[in-house]
C-alpha positions, -999 to +999 in steps of 0.1 A: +172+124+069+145+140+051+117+152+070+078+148+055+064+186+047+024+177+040+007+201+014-034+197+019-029+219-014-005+195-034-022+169-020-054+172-033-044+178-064-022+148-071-050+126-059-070+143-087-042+132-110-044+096-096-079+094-099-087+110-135-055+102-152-026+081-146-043+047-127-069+051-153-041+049-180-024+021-165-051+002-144-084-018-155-094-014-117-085-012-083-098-034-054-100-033-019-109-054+010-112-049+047-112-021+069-083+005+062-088+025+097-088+015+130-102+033+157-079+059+177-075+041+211-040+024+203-011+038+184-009+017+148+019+008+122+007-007+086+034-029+070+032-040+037+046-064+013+066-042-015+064-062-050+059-029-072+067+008-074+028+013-073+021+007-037+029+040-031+012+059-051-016+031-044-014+036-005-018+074-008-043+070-035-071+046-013-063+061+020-069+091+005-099+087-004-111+065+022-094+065+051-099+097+080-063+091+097-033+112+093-009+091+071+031+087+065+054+064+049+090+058+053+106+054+020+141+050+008+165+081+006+176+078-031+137+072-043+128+107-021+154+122-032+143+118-071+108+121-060+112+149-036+071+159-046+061+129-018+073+148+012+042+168+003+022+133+003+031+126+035+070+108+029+100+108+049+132+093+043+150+062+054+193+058+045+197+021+053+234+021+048+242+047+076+234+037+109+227+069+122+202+079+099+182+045+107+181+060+145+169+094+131+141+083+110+131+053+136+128+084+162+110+103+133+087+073+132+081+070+168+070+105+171+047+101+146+032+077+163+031+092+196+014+120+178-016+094+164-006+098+125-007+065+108+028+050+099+033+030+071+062+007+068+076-014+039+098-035+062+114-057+033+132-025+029+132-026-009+110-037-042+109-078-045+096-079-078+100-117-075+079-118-042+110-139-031+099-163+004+108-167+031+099-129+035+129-110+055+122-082+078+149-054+086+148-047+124+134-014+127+098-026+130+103-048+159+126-020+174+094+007+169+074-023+185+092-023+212+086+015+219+053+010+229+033-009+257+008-013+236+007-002+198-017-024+171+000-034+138-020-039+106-010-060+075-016-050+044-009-069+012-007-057-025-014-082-055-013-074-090-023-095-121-037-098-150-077-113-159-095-109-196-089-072-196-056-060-211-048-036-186-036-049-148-060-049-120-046-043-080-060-061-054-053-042-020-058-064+011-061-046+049-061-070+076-071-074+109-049-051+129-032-073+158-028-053+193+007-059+206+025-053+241+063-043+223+076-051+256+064-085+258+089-103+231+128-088+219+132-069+189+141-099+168+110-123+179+087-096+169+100-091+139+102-131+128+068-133+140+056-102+119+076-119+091+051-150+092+018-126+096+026-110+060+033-135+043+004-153+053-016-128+043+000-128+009-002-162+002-040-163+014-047-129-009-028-141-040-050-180-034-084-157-030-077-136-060-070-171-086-097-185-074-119-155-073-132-161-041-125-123-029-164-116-013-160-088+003-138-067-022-150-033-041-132-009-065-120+027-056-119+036-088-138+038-126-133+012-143-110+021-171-114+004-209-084-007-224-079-016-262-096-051-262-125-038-246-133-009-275-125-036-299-149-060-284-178-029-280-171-023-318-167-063-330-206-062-303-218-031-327-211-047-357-229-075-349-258-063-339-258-035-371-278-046-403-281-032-436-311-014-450-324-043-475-333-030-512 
């Protein structure tokens, strides 16, 4: 497996490049709502629904900037691989089709923990750009569950779409953190249970954001213009521009 190698250095400046440049280009905004840490009394796992290559760079890019916790990510072999810049972001690598690389980075994991980082799991395993349901865990989350007598796991759901703006906005969603004994329940009931917790919270998120009923939300970045906004600032200029009469 691929081991994370942090760089405070690299770091810093590839959230500068986030933040001034490239979610600027490609984002109107991006949202948040709830609270991203916990507090340090019980080891925690964030799981996350994976619908776009973004979350990511948007995970990195909010807790970042707003979180105080030491934070990794398991990501797939191949994607670290042609990516290798995101072990210095805090990445390490997951090879789903060799058994004995799935016990390495689960132990990888599991230290982690033990060491109070923050561990950040997409355990769909890959991208489901069609948000397929029912939503399908692999096992390694109930088996990292099961690790611990007590270990809180938080759910965290991403939503993009599209409003009157051209460019997309992301709605980031962190919810309340549920304190679990991993021995209580085998590796399989935690993870059907965990199954129904995410999606849950993605149905309920995705319902908030159509309706617009998201209270408690606020961006973590400038609001970036996009084509039909400079066109509606000049089409507004226009307007309110008269002639010098003769």
């Amino acid at each position: 497996m691929i081991t994370a190698a942090k760089s405070k250095r690299f770091s810093n400046l590839f959230y500068s490049y986030l933040k001034y440049y490239l979610l600027h280009k490609h984002f109107h905004n991006v949202y948040v709502e709830g609270d991203i840490d916990e507090d340090n009394q019980f080891p925690i796992i964030y799981i996350a629904n994976h619908s776009s290559w973004w979350d990511g760079l948007l995970l990195f890019y909010v807790t970042k900037q707003q979180s105080n916790r030491d934070h990794y990510i398991m990501m797939d072999q191949q994607g670290l691989e042609q990516y290798g810049f995101f072990r210095e972001l805090g990445a390490y690598s997951i090879n789903r089709y060799q058994p004995k690389a799935i016990v390495q980075a689960l132990q990888y994991s599991e230290q982690l923990i033990q060491d109070h980082k923050a561990v950040w799991l997409f355990p769909q395993g890959e991208i489901q750009h069609q948000d397929i349901r029912p939503y399908q865990f692999q096992s390694g989350l109930g088996y990292l569950i099961q690790r611990f007598e007590q270990v809180r796991v938080k759910p965290v759901t991403f939503h993009y779409y599209f409003d009157e703006p051209q460019k997309p906005i992301a709605s980031i969603q962190f919810g309340e953190a549920i304190l679990m004994n991993g021995k209580a329940h085998t590796r399989k009931e935690w993870t059907v249970y965990l199954e129904k917790v995410l999606q849950q919270q993605a149905d309920t998120h995705r319902l908030a954001v159509i309706n617009k009923k998201q209270k408690h939300q606020y961006p973590v970045m400038r609001q970036s213009k996009s084509t039909s906004d400079r066109l509606d600032a000049l089409k507004n200029g226009v307007k309110k521009w008269t002639p010098f009469s003769s």
